[in-house]
C-alpha positions as CSV (number, residue, x, y, z in Angstrom):
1,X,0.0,0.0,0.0
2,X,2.9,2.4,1.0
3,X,4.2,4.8,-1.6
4,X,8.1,6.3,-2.5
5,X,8.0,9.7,-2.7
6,X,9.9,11.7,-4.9
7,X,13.9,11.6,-3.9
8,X,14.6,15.3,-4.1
9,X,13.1,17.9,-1.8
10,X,13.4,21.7,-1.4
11,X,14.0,23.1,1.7
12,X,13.7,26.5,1.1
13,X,10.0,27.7,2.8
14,X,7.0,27.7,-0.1
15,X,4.6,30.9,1.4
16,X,1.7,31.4,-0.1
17,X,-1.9,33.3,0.5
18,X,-5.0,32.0,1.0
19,X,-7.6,31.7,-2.0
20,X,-9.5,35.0,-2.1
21,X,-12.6,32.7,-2.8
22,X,-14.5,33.4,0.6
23,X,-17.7,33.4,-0.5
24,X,-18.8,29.4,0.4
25,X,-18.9,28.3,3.4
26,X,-19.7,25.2,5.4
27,X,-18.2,22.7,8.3
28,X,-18.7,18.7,8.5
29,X,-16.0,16.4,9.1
30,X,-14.7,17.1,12.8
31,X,-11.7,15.2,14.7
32,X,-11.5,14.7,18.2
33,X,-8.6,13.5,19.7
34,X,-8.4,11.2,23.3
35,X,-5.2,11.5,24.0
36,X,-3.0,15.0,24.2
37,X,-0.7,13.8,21.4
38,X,0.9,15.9,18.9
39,X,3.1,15.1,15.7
40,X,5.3,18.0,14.3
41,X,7.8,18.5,11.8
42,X,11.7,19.6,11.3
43,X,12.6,23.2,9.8
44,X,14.4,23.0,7.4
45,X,16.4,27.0,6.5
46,X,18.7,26.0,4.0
47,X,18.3,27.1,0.4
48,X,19.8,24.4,-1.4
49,X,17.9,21.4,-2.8
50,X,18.3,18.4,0.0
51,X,17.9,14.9,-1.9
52,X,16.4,11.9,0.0
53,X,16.3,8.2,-1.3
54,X,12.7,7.8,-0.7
55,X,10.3,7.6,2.1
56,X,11.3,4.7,4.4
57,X,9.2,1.7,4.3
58,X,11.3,-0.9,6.2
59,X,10.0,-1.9,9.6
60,X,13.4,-2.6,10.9
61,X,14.3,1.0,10.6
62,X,12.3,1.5,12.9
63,X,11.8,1.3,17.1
64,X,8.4,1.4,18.3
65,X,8.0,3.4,22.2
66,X,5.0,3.3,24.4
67,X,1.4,4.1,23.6
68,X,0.5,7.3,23.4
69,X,-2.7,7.0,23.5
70,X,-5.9,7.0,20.6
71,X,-8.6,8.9,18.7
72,X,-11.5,8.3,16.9
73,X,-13.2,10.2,14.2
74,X,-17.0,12.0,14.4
75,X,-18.7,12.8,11.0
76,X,-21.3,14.4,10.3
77,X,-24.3,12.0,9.4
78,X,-27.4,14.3,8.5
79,X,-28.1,17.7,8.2
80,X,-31.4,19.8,7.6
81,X,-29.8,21.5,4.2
82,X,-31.2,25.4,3.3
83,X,-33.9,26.7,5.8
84,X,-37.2,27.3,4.6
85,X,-37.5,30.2,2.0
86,X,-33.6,30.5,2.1
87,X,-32.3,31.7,-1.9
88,X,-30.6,28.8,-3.1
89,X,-28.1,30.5,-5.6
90,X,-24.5,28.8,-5.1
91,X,-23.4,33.1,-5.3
92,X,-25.3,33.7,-1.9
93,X,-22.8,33.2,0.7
94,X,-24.9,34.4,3.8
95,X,-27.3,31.6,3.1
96,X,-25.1,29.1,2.6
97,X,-24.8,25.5,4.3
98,X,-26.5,27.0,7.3
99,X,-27.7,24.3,9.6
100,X,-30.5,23.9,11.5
101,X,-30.2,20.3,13.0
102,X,-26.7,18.7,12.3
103,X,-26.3,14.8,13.6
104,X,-22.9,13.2,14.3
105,X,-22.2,9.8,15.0
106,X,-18.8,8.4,15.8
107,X,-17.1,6.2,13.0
108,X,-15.8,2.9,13.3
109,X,-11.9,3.6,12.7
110,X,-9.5,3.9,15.9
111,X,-6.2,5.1,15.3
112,X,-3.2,4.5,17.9
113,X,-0.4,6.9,18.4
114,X,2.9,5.5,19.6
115,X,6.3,7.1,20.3
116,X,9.2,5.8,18.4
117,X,13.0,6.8,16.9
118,X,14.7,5.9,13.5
119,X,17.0,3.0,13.9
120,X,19.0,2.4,10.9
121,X,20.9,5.0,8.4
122,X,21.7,9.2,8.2
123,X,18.2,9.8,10.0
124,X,18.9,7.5,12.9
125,X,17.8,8.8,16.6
126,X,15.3,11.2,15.0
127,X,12.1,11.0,16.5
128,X,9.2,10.3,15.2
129,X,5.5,9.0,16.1
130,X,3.8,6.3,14.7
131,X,0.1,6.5,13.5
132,X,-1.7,2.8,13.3
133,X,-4.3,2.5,11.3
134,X,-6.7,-0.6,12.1
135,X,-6.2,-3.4,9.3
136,X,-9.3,-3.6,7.2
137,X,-10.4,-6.5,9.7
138,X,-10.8,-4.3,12.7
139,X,-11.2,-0.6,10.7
140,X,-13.1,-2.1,7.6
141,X,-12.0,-0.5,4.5
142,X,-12.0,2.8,5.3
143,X,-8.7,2.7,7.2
144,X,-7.1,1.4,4.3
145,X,-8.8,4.5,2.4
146,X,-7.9,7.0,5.1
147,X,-4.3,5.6,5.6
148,X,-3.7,5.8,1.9
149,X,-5.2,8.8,1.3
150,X,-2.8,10.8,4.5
151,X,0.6,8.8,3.1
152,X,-0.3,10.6,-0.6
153,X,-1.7,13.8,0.7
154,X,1.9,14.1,2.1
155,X,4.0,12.6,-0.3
156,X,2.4,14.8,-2.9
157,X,3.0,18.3,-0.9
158,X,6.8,17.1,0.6
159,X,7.4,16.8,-3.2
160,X,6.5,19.8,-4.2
161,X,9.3,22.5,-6.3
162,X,8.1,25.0,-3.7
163,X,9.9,23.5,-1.1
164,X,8.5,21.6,1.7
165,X,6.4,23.6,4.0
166,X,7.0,23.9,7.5
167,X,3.3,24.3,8.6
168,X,2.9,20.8,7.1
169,X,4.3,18.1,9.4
170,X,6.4,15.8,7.8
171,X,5.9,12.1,6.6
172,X,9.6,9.7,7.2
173,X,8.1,7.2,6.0
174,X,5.8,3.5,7.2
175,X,5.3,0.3,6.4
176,X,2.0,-2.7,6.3
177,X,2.0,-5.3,9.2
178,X,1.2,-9.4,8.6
179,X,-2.0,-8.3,10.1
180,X,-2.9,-5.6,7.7
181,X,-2.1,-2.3,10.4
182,X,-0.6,0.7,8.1
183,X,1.8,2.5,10.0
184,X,2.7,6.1,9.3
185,X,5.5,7.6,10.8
186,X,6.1,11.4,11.5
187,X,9.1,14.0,12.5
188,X,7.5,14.6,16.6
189,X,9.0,17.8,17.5
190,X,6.0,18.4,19.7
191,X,3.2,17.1,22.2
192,X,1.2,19.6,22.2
193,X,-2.3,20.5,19.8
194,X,-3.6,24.1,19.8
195,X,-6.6,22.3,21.6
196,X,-4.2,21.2,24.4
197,X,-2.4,24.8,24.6
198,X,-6.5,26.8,25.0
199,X,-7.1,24.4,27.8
200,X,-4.3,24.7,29.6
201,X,-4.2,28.4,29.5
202,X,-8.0,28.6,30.6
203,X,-7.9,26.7,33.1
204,X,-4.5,29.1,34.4
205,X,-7.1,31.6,34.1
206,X,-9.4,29.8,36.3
207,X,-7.1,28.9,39.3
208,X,-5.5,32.9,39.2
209,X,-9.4,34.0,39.9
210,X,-9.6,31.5,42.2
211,X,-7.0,32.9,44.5
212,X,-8.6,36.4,44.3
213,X,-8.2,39.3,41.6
214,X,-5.7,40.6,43.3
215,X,-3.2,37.4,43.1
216,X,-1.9,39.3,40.0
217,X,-0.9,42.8,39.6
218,X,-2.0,44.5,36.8
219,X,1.3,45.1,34.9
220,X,2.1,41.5,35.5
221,X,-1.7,40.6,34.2
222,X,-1.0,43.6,31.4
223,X,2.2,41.2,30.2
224,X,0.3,38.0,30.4
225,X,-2.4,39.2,28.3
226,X,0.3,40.6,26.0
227,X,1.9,37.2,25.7
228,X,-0.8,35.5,24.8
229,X,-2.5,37.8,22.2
230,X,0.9,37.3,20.4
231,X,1.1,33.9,20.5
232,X,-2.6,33.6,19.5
233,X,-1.6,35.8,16.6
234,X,1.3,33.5,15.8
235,X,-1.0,30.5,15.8
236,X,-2.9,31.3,13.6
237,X,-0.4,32.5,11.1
238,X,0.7,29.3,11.2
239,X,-1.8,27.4,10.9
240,X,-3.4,30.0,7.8
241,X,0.2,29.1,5.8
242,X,0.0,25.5,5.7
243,X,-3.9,25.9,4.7
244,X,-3.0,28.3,2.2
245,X,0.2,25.8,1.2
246,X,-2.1,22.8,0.4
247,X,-4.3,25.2,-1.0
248,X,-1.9,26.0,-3.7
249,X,-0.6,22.6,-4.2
250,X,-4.6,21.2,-4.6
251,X,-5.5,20.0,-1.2
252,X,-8.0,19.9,0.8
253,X,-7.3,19.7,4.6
254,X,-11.1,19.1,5.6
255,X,-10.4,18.2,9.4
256,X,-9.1,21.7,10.3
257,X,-9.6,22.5,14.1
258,X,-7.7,22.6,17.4
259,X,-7.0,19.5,17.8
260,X,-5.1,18.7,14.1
261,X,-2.7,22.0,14.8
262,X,0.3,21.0,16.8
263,X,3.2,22.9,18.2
264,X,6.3,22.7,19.5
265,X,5.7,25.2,22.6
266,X,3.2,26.5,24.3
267,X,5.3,28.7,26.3
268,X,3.9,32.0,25.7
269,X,7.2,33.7,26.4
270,X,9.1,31.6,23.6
271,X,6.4,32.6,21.2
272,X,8.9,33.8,18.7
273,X,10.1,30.2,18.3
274,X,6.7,28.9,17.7
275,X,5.9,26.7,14.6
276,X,2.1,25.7,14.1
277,X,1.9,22.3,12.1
278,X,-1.1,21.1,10.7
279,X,-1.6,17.2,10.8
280,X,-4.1,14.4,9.9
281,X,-4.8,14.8,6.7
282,X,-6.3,11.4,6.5
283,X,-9.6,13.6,4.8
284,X,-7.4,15.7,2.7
285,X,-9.0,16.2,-0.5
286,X,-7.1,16.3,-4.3
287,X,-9.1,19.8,-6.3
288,X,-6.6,19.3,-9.3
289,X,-9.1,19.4,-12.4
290,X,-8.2,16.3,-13.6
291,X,-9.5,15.0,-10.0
292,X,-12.6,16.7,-10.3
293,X,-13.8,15.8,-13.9
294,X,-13.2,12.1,-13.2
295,X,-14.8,10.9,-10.4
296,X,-15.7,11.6,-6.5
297,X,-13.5,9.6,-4.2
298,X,-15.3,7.8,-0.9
299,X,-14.1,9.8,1.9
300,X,-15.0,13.4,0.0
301,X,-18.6,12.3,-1.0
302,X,-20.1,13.9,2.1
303,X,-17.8,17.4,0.8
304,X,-19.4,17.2,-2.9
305,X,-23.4,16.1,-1.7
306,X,-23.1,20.1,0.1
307,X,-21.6,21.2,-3.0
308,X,-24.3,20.0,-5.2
309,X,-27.2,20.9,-2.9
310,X,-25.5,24.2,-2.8
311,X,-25.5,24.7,-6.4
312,X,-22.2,23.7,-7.1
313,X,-22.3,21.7,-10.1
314,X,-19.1,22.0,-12.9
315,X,-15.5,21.0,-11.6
316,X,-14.4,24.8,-11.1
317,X,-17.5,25.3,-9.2
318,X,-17.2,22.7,-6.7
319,X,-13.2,23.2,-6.5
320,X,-14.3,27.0,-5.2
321,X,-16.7,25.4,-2.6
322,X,-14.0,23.0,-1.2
323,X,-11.9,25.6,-0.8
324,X,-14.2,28.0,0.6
325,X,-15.7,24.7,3.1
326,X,-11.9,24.5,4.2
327,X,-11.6,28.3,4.7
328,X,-14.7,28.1,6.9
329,X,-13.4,26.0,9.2
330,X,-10.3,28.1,9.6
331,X,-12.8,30.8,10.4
332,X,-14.6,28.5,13.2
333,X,-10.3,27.6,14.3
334,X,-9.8,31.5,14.6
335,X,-12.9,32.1,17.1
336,X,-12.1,29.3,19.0
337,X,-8.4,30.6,19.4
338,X,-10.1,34.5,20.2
339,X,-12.4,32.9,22.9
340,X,-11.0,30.4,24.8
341,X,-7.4,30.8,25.4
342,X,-8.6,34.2,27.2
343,X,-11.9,32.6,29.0
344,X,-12.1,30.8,31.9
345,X,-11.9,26.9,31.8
346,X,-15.8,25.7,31.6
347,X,-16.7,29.4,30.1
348,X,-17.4,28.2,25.8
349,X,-15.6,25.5,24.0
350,X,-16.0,24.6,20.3
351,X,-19.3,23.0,20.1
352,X,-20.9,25.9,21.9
353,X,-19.0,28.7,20.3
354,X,-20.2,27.0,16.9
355,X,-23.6,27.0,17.9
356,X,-23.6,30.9,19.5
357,X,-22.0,31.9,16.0
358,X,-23.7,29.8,13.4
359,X,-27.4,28.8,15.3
360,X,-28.3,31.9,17.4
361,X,-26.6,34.6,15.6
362,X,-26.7,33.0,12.0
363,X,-23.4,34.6,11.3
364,X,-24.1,38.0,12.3
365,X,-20.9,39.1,14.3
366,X,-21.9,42.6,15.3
367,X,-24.5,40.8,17.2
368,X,-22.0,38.3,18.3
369,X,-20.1,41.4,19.7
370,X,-23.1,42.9,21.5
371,X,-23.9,39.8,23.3
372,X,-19.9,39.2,24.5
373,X,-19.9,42.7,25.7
374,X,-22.6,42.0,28.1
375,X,-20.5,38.9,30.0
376,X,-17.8,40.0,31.8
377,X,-16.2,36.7,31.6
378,X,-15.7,37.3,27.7
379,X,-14.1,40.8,28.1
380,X,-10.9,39.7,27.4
381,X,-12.1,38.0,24.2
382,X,-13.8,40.9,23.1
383,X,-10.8,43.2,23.7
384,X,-8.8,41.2,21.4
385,X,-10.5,40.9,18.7
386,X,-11.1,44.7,19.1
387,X,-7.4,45.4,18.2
388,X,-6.6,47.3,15.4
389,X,-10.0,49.0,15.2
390,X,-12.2,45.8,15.5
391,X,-9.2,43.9,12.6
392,X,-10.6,40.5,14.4
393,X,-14.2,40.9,14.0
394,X,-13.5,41.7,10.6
395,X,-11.3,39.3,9.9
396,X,-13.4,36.8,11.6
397,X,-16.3,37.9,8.8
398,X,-14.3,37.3,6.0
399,X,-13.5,33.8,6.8
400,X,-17.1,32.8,8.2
């Protein structure tokens, strides 16, 4: 099943911005993880053209660590489409893909996450972790899909003339067990997701209020708050490159969110060393043309069924939704980083910050803003997405 990538890859840094189609928007496919687990990737600075022999694909090169831990994947099962009356043009962004009921049910593929190193040749010692996907016996044939559809996602952007993004974590290599397992290995630089750096800062937040507001001074609170708006900001940059990367090498992320961004601090005061990755691309869908005109592939029918009912119809059509779907979620990724790093722990999380934004708001962020200003528990969100004469806020509306 495993693929060789092409031998030679550029290391100097691809940038790129993202699509300026903004105008279709939707969410579906969303990853939660069990297990605080990151994978990240080297930076590489150098501006000549590095040449590898190929992805490595024997399991003796290889030493396998402890469990990490494991994850399954939610999907979205049923939705109630357009509501009632709603102008079904694919050109009318406000109305599009708003939900009114959305169902998700847990799907049958577990995927373990274990530490390891590289054994044999010039890469030996590098560590890397594993991720096992189910043989089609325990995971059915989807893991086999999802598996081979992550190890080409990657393959095909680590090969790129650009140079190899490092946004994008990187793929060693992996191999097939007598038993059917895929095993992927990655560069781990990291163990922490931007899910795992919100939650730990909120619940700082929480414990400093419980020991009284005055257990920080305000110049000390002043820096803090600083800090973190930078590091926020840095995030987010990140994360927006590699989207805007696989956007221009035709890719789809579709499982963009907290928990598939991972970093290798979350030190607040080392902020200027912090590289945002983006990982599990296992969803990743190929927009080249050529893709489109032939044929829908199995894990992106759920992506193309909203394009359709939205209108979308030729190849360049729903190639413009994709990207717009993917840009939506960045949009829902960006509130959830504006809100909860600065809230207290219990205070909003995703599902509820989703449902203020998209179900009792429908999108409308000035109202959004009116309603925040009225909870003092959400000042600090508010005041950051203030900045630069309310740059958040609008920011927040071109993405959503």
């Amino acid at each position: 099943m495993l693929l060789a990538a092409p031998d030679c890859f550029s290391s100097s840094a691809a940038s790129s911005t993202l699509s300026s189609s903004l105008s279709h928007n939707r969410k579906f496919s969303f990853l939660f993880s069990k297990a605080s687990v990151s994978i990240n990737s080297p930076i590489r600075t150098r501006s000549i053209r590095l040449c590898t022999a190929s992805l490595i694909t024997n399991p003796d090169s290889f030493e396998v660590g402890k469990l990490i831990g494991s994850y399954g994947f939610m999907n979205v099962t049923s939705y109630s489409g357009f509501q009632s009356g709603m102008d079904m043009e694919f050109s009318s962004p406000g109305n599009m893909g708003q939900l009114k009921v959305q169902d998700v049910g847990e799907g049958g593929v577990k995927i373990r996450l274990y530490e390891g190193r590289i054994a044999l040749g010039s890469l030996k010692g590098t560590p890397v972790m594993f991720k096992v996907y189910p043989g089609q016996r325990a995971g059915g044939v989807e893991a086999d899909m999802m598996a081979a559809n992550e190890l080409n996602a990657h393959a095909v952007l680590q090969s790129s003339s650009k140079g190899i993004c490092q946004n994008v974590v990187i793929l060693v290599g992996g191999f097939e067990t007598k038993t059917g397992e895929q095993w992927l290995a990655f560069r781990n630089d990291g163990k922490y997701s931007a899910a795992d750096y919100a939650k730990i800062m909120s619940e700082r937040i929480s414990k400093s209020r419980s020991m009284g507001e005055n257990s920080w001074n305000r110049f000390e609170l002043g820096q803090t708050i600083k800090l973190r708006r930078y590091f926020v900001i840095k995030l987010l940059r990140g994360a927006i490159s590699g989207l805007a990367y696989m956007h221009d090498h035709d890719r789809l992320h579709q499982s963009l969110g907290p928990s598939s961004i991972v970093l290798n601090t979350i030190v607040e005061k080392d902020a200027a060393y912090l590289v945002p990755r983006l990982r599990d691309l296992a969803f990743s869908v190929d927009i080249r043309m050529s893709c489109l005109e032939e044929g829908l592939g199995t894990l992106s029918e759920g992506l193309w069924r909203r394009a359709i009912a939205a209108g979308a119809f030729t190849p360049m059509e729903k190639r413009a939704f994709g990207i717009a779907d993917d840009i939506y979620e960045a949009g829902l990724l960006f509130a959830y980083l504006a809100f909860v790093p600065f809230c207290e722990a219990g205070i909003i999380d995703s599902l509820s910050l989703q449902r203020l934004l998209e179900n009792t708001f429908q999108l409308d962020l000035e109202a959004v803003r009116e309603y925040c200003l009225a909870d003092d528990k959400l000042e600090e969100a508010v005041k950051f997405l203030d900045l630069g004469d309310r740059a958040g806020w609008q920011l927040l509306q071109k993405l959503c």
